[in-house]
C-alpha positions as CSV (number, residue, x, y, z in Angstrom):
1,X,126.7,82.0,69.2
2,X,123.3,81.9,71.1
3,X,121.0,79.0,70.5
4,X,117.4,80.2,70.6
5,X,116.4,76.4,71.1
6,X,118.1,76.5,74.2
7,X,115.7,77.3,77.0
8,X,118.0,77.2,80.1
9,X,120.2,79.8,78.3
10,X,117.2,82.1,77.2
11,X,116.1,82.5,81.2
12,X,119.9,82.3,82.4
13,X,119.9,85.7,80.2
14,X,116.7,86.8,80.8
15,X,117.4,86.7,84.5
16,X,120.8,88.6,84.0
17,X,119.0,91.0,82.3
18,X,116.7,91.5,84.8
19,X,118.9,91.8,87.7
20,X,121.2,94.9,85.8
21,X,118.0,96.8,85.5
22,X,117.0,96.1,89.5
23,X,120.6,96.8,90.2
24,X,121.0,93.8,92.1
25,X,123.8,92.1,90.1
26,X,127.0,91.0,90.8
27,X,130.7,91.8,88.7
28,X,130.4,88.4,87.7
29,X,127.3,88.2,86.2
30,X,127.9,91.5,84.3
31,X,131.1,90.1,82.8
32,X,128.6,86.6,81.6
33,X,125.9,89.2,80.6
34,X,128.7,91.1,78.3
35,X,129.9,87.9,77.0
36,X,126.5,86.8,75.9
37,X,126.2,90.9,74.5
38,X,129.4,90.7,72.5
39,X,128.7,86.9,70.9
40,X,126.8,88.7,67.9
41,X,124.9,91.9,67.0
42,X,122.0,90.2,67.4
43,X,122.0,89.6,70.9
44,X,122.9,93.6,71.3
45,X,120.4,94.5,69.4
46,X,118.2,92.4,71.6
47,X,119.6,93.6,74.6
48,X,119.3,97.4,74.3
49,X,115.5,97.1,73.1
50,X,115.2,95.4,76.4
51,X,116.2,98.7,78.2
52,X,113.5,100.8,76.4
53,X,110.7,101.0,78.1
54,X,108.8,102.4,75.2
55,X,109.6,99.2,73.6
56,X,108.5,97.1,76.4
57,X,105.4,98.6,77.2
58,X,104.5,97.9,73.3
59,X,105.9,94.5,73.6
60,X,104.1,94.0,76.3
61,X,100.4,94.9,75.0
62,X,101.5,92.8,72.0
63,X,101.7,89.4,74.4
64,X,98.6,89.8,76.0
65,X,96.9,89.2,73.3
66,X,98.3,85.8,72.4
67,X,95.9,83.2,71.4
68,X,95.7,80.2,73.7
69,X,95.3,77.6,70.6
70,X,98.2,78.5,69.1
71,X,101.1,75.5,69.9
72,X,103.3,75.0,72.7
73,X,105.6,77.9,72.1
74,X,102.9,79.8,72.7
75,X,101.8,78.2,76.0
76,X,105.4,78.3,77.3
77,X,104.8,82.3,77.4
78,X,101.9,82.2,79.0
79,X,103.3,80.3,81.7
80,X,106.4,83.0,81.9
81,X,103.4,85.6,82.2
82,X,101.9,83.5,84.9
83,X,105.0,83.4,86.7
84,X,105.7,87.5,86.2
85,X,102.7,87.9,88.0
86,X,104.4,87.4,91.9
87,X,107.1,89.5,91.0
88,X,104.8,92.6,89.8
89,X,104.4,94.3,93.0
90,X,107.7,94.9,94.1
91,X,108.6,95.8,89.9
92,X,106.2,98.4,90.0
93,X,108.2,100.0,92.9
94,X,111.0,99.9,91.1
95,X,110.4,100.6,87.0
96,X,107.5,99.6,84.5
97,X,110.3,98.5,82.5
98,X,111.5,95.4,84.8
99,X,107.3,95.1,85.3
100,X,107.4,92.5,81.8
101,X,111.4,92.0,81.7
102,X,111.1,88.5,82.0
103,X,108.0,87.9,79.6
104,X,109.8,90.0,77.1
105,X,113.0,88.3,77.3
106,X,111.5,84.8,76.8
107,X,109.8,86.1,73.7
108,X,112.7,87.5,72.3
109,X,115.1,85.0,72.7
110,X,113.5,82.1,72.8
111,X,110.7,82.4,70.2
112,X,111.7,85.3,68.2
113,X,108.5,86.0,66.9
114,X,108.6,89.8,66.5
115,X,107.9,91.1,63.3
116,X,109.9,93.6,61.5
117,X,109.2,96.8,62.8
118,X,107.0,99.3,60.6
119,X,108.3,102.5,59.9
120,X,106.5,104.1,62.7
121,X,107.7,101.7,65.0
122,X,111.2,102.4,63.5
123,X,111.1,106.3,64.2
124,X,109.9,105.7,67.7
125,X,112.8,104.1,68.2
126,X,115.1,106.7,67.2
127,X,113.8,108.7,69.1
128,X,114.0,107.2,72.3
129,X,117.7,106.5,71.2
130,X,117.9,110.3,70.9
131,X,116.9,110.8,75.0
132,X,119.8,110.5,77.8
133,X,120.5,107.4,78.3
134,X,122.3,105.3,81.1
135,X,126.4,104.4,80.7
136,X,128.0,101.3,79.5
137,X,131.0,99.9,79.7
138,X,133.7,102.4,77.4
139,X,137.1,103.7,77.8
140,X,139.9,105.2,76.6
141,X,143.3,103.6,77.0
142,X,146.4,106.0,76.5
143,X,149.7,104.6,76.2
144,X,153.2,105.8,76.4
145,X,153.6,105.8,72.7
146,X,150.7,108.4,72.6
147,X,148.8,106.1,70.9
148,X,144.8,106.1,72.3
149,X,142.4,103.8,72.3
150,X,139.0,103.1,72.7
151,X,137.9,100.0,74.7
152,X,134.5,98.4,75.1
153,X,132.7,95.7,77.1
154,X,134.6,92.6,74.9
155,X,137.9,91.6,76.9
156,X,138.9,89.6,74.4
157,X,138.5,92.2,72.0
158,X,139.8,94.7,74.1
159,X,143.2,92.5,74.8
160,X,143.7,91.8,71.4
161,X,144.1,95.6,70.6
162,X,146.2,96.3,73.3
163,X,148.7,94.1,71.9
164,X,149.1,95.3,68.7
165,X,150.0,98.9,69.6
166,X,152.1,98.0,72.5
167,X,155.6,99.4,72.2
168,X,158.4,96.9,73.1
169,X,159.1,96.2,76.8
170,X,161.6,98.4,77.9
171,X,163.4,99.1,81.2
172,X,162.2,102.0,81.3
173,X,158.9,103.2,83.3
174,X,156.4,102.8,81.3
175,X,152.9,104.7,82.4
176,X,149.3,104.1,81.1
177,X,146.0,106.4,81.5
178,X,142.9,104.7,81.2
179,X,139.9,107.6,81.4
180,X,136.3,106.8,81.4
181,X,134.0,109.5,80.0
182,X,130.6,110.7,81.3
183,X,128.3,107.5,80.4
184,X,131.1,105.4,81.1
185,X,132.6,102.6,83.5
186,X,135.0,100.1,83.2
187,X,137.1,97.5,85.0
188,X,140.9,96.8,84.6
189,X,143.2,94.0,86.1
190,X,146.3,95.3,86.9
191,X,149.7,93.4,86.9
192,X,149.6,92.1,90.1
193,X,146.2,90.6,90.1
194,X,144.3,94.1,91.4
195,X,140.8,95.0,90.2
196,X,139.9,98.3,90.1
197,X,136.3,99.6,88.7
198,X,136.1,103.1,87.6
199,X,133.1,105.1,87.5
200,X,132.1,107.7,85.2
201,X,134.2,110.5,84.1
202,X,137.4,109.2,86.2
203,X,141.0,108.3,85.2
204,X,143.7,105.6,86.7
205,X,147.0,106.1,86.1
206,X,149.4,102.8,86.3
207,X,152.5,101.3,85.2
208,X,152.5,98.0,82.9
209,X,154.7,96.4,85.5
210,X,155.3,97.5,89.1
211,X,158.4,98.7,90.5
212,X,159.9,96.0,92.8
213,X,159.6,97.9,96.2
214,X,156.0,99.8,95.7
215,X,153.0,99.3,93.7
216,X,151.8,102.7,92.9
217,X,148.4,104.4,90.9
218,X,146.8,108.0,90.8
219,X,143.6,108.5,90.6
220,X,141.0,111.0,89.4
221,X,137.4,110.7,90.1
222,X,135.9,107.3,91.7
223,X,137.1,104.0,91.9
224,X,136.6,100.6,94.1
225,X,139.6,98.8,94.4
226,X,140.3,95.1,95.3
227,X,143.9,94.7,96.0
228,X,145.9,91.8,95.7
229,X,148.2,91.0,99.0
230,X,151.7,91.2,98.4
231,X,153.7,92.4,102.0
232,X,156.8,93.0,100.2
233,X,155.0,95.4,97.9
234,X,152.6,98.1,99.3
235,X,150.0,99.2,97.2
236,X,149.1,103.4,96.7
237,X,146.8,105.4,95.3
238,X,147.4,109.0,95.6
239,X,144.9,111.2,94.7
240,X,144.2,115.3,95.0
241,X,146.8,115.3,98.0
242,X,146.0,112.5,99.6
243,X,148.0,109.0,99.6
244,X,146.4,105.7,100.6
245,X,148.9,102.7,101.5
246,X,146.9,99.3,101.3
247,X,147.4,96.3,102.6
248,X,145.9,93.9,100.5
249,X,142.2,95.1,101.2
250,X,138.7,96.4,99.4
251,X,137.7,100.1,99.7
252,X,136.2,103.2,97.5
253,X,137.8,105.8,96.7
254,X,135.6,109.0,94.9
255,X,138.1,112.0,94.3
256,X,136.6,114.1,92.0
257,X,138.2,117.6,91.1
258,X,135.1,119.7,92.2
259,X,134.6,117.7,95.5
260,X,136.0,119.5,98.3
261,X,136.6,116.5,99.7
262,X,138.3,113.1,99.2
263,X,136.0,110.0,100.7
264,X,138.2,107.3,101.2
265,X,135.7,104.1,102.5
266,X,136.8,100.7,103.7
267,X,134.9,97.3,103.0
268,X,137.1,95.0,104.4
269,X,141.3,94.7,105.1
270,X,143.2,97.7,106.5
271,X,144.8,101.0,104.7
272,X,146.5,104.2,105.9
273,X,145.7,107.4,104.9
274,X,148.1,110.5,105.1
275,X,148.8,113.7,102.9
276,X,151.7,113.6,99.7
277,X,152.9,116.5,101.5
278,X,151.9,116.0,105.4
279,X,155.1,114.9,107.8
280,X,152.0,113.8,110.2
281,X,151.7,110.1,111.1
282,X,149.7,107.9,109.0
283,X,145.7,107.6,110.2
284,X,144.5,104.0,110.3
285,X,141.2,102.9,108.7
286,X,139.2,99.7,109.7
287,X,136.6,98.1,108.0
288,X,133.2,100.2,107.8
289,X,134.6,103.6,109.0
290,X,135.1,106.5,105.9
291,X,137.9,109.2,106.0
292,X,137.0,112.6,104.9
293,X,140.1,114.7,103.5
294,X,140.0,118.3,103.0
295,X,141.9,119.1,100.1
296,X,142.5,122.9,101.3
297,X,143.0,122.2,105.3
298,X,145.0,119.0,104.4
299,X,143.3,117.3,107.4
300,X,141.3,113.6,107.8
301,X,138.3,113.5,109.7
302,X,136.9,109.8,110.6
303,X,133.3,108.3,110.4
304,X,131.4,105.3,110.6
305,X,129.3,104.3,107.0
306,X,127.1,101.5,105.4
307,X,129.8,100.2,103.2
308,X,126.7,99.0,100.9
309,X,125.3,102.6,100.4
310,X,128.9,103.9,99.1
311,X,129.7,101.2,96.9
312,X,125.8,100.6,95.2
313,X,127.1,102.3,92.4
314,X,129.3,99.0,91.3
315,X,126.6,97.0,92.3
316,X,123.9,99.0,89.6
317,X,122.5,100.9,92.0
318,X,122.2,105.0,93.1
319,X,121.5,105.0,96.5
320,X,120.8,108.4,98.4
321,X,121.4,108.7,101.7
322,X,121.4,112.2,103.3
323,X,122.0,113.7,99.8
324,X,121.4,117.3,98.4
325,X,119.7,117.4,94.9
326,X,122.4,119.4,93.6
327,X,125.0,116.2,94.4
328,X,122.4,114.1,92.8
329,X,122.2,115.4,89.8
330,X,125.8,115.8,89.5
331,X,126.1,112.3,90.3
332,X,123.1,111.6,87.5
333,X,124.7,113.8,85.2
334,X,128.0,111.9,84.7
335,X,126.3,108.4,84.2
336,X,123.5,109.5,82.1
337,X,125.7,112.3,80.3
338,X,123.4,115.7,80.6
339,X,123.9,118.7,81.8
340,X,121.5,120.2,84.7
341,X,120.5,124.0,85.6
342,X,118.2,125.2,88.8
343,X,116.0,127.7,88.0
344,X,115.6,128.1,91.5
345,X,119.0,127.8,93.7
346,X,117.4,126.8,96.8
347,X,115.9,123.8,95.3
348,X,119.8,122.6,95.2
349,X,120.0,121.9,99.5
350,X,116.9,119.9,99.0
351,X,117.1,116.6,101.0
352,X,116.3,113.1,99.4
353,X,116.9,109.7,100.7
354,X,116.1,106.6,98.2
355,X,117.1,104.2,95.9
356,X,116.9,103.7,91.8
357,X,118.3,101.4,89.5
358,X,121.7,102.5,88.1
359,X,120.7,101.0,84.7
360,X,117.0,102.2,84.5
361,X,115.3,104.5,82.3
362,X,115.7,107.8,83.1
363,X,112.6,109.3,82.6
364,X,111.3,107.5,85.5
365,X,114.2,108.5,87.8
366,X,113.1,111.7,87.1
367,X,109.6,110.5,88.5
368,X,110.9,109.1,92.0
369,X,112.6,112.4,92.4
370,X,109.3,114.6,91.4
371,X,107.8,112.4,93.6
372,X,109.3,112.4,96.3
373,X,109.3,115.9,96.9
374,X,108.7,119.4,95.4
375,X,110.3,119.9,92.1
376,X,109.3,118.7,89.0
377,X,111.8,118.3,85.9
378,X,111.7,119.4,82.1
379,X,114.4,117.8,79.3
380,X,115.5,120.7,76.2
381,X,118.2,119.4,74.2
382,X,120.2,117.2,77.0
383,X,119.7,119.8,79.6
384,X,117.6,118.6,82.5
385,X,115.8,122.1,83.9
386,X,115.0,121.5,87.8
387,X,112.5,123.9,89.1
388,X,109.7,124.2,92.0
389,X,106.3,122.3,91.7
């Protein structure tokens, strides 16, 4: 359980924290981060009022007006406010949320002076709970046995169910679906040591154990891999078509069913591309360069990428580059769960280039993009309406 006497711990957090909302963090600082999370309700409770920016903008006002007699707890926040004060500038870029992350976060965890909320305070809060909200670690595990279900952030937790529905091993293939809805991501270790992520509204297929010649997964929708080497065992991920042979290697695959294209992207090793059906000889991929497959034509084109703009999304991060604001919001719509209609279709080819926090508020996504350039947005009942300015 947390100790709120501990200070290191309080800012280890409170600097986790504020990396997910910059979208700067790493894998392994979400897994300590969900740790932390899953150690009591408390510290989920804590850690969701720390994404509202309602709250923090309250919270905030609240702090300033500390009086500078009270004891040393109190001084040891005004020295966190002191020390906010560099980072300001470049938060204001980025969200008014992450402005007072870290002052808030001290408070919280380390004094725990808030009050109990009033009931005003209370319905303000449901109603921001109400609005679209970013995704979180969730999904939905179906076995063999036809037996679903749900997993969350907590491995332990997570393993623990697993193996109480598990049928007994057989010698027989036995196949597993693990689907992430809209709002959703999630990371699975597969028997061999691979990692794959899954992004939102995606689906891995994959055996419990491999076969002893091939290691083989399909996939629907995005995923990054990080396969582990094994020469006497090629890794595959087939997908819409399209079949990937790895060699023990890290690359992003986003194959989603209304794309009319595959994007196959390579971060480091070497894989081969080809098509399920294709007699043509496998096409190559090196580090840096993304393959383009045309589900209809069954062809692979080749370009060169930032590996860093592809994968942002597993590092917290949306980064536009080039992109249309009709994939935008579809990429938008599937973490935040909404649904999106153009009152005007020709706002849909509309350029933007930018970056915003994967795990910030919404609302103010919606402000970098009004900003940015000639449409404005209006929210009715989870639908986001786009239309000109």
């Amino acid at each position: 359980m947390f100790d709120r006497t501990d200070l290191s711990l309080t800012e280890r957090i409170g600097r986790l924290i504020y990396r997910r909302i910059l979208g700067v963090i790493t894998a392994e600082e979400i897994e300590e981060l969900d740790t932390w999370r899953n150690a009591n309700r408390a510290n989920e409770r804590t850690y969701q009022k720390l994404l509202d920016t309602a709250f923090l903008e309250q919270e905030y006002k609240r702090l300033k007006a500390v009086n500078i007699n009270r004891p040393l707890s109190d001084m040891q926040v005004r020295i966190r406010l002191k020390a906010v004060h560099k980072y300001r500038r470049l938060l204001w870029l980025v969200s008014s949320a992450a402005a007072v992350l870290l002052l808030v976060v001290g408070s919280l965890l380390y004094l725990n002076t808030r009050p109990e909320a009033t009931l005003s305070e209370r319905r303000k809060s449901e109603m921001y709970a109400a609005q679209i909200r970013p995704g979180e670690t969730k999904a939905v595990l179906a076995l063999n046995n036809g037996v679903k279900l749900e997993l969350g952030s907590d491995q332990k937790k997570n393993q623990a169910a697993i193996q109480q529905i598990k049928t007994p091993v057989t010698k027989e293939k036995v196949l597993n679906s693990l689907s992430t809805p809209r709002g959703g991501e999630f990371k699975v270790t597969l028997e061999d040591g691979t990692q794959v992520w899954l992004n939102a509204e995606s689906q891995l297929i994959y055996p419990d154990t491999f076969s002893t010649d091939e290691r083989r997964v399909i996939l629907k929708g995005e995923a990054y891999f990080e396969v582990a080497k094994d020469d006497k065992k090629p890794f595959y991920v087939e997908s819409n078509g399209q079949l990937v042979r790895v060699y023990g290697t890290e690359f992003n695959v986003r194959s989603y069913e209304e794309d009319a294209d595959i994007y196959t992207t390579l971060v480091s090793g070497r894989i081969s591309l080809r098509s399920v059906k294709g007699n043509e000889a496998e096409l190559i991929l090196t580090p840096g360069k993304q393959a383009i497959f045309d589900k209809q034509q069954q062809s692979t084109s080749v370009r060169p990428v930032d590996t860093q703009v592809v994968t942002s999304w597993r590092r917290g991060m949306f980064v536009f580059e080039e992109q249309n604001l009709e994939q935008i919001m579809r990429d938008l719509s599937r973490w935040y769960n909404f649904s999106y209609e153009f009152e005007d279709s020709a706002l849909r080819e509309t350029v933007f280039m930018g970056s915003v926090p994967r795990y910030g508020d919404f609302n103010e996504i919606l402000e970098i993009l009004e900003k940015s350039g000639g449409v404005k947005f209006r929210v009715k009942d989870r639908v986001v309406i786009i239309s000109a300015l």
